[in-house]
N, C-alpha and C positions, 0 to 999 in steps of 0.2 A: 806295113800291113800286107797280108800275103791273101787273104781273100776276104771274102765278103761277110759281116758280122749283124749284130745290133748296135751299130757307133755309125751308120749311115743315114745323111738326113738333114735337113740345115735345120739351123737355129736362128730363131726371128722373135722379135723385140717389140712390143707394142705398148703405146700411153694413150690415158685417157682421163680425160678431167673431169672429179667427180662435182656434181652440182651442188653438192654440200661437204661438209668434212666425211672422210672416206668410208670409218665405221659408222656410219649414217646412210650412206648411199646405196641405193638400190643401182648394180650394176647389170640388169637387165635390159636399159636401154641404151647403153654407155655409146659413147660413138668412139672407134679405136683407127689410130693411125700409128703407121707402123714407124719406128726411129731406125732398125736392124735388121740386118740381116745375114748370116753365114752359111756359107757352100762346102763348096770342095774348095782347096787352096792349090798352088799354081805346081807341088809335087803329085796333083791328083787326087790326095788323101783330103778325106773329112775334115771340116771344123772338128764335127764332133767327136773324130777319133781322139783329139788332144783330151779330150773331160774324161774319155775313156780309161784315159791313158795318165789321171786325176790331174793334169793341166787347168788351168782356169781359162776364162775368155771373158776380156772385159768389151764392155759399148758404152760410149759415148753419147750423152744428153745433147740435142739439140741446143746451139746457142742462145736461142731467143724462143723462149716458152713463157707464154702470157699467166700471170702470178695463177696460183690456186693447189689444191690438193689430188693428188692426178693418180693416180693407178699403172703401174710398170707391166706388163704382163711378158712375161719371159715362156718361150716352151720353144722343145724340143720335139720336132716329129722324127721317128724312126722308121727306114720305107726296107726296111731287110725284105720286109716280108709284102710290099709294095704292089709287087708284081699282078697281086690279086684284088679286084675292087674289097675295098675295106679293110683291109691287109694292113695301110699304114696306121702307125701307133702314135698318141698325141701325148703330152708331158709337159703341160703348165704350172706355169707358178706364177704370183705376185705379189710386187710388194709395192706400200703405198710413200709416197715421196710429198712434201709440201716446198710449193717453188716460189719464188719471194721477187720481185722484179716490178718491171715499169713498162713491161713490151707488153704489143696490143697487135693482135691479129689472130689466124687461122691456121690449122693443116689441112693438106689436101696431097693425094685424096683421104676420105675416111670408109668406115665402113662398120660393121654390127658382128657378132659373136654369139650366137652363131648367124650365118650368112655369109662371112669373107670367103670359108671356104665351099667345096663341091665334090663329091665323091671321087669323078673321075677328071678332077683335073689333073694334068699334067705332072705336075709338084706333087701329086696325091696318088695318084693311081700310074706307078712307071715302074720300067723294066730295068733294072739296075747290072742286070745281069748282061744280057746280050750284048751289051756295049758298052763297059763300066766307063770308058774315056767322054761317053757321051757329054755335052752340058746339060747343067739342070736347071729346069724355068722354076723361080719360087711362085708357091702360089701362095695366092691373097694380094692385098693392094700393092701398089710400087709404095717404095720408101718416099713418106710424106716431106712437099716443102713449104716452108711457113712463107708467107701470106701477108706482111703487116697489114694495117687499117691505113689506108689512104696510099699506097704504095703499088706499085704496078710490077716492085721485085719480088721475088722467092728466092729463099736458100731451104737448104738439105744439108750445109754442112753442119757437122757436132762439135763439142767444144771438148776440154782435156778432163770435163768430168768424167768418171765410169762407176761402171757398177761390173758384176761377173756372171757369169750365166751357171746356171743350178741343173744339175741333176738328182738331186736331192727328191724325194716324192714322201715331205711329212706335209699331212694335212694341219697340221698345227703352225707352223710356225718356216712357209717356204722363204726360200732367199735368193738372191740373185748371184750368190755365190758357189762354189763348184765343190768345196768343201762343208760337207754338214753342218760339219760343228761351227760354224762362222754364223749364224740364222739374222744378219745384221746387212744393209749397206751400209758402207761406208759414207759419210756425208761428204758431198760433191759441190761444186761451184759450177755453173754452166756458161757464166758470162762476170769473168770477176767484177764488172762496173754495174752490172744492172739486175741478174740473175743467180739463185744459190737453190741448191736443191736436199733437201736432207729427210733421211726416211724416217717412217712415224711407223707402230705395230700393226700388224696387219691383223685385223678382225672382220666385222660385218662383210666388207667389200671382198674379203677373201674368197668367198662361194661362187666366184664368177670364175674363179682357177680351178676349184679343186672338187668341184661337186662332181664330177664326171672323166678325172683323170681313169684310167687303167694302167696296169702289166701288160696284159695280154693283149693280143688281136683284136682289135674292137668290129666289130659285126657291122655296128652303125653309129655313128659316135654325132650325140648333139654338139657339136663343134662344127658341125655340118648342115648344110641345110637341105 
């Protein structure tokens, strides 16, 4: 990568359990914790340049997700243009997964959508330029760890499930995959003894991704609070 493009940006992963089956769910007041998240990698280059570049990028299902129908939300921000409040570019998608288990507990932290983010934070409003070597702070919550019921541990680690992350931008039928034409997850196991995760179509619950993607620069993007 010889300068600076629109492949700049990490890529971060959020789930949330919807309180009924997913085409059912009003995902307005969803509570979202985050499973992912990608940077730059240790040559200095983007995640994101690899999707550019039509690579895939798969994440990993947390091990122990307490049963139900849950909501993946996958996006992409693009800060090329960063430097400027409002400048950076946001690029969701998701799809809906139903997870089958025996585990009982929480994530932490959580947070709301819009409200995780803030105009000028850090991860949102940065100079990409003057320092390209610099590190980058993500914003929005730290990556969530579960919690059991009666348990004084937490984990963060994920299991050998995956899914792939999308640059894809159809409002019909988004995917977690990096290739269009795939508009499917693959079904996943997250804990072969206790936990299996397998996706369902994504309908009703879709408009918490896609009602307010852009192309362009967004001026003031409700993804924000």
């Amino acid at each position: 990568m010889d300068s600076l493009g629109p492949y700049e940006g990490p890529l971060m992963t959020y789930m949330a359990l919807c309180e009924t089956t997913c085409d059912q769910y009003d995902p307005t007041n969803a509570t979202w914790f985050k499973i992912d998240e990608a940077g730059k990698k240790s040559d200095g280059n983007w995640t994101q340049y690899d999707l550019y570049e039509g690579k895939s990028y798969s994440i990993t299902l947390p091990p122990k997700i307490p049963a139900g129908d849950y909501l993946i939300r996958h996006e992409i921000i693009a800060l090329h243009a960063a430097i400027a409040l409002y400048g950076a570019e946001f690029y969701p998608s998701c799809t809906q997964v139903h997870i089958s288990g025996n585990d009982s507990g929480t994530f932490t932290p959580t947070g709301s959508i819009p409200g995780i983010y803030h105009d000028n934070d850090p991860g949102i409003e940065v100079d990409l330029y003057t320092n390209p070597k610099a590190a980058y702070s993500f914003p929005g919550p730290a990556i969530a760890t579960f919690q059991e019921d009666g348990s004084s541990n937490s984990t963060s680690d994920n299991s050998t499930s995956s899914s792939t992350s999308s640059t894809s931008d159809s409002s019909t039928s988004p995917s977690t995959s990096s290739t269009p034409t795939s508009p499917t997850v693959p079904s996943s196991s997250a804990d072969s003894s206790t936990t299996s995760a397998t996706a369902t179509p994504t309908t009703g619950a879709q408009a918490s991704c896609t009602a307010n993607r852009k192309r362009r620069i967004m001026r003031k993007s409700t993804f924000l609070s």
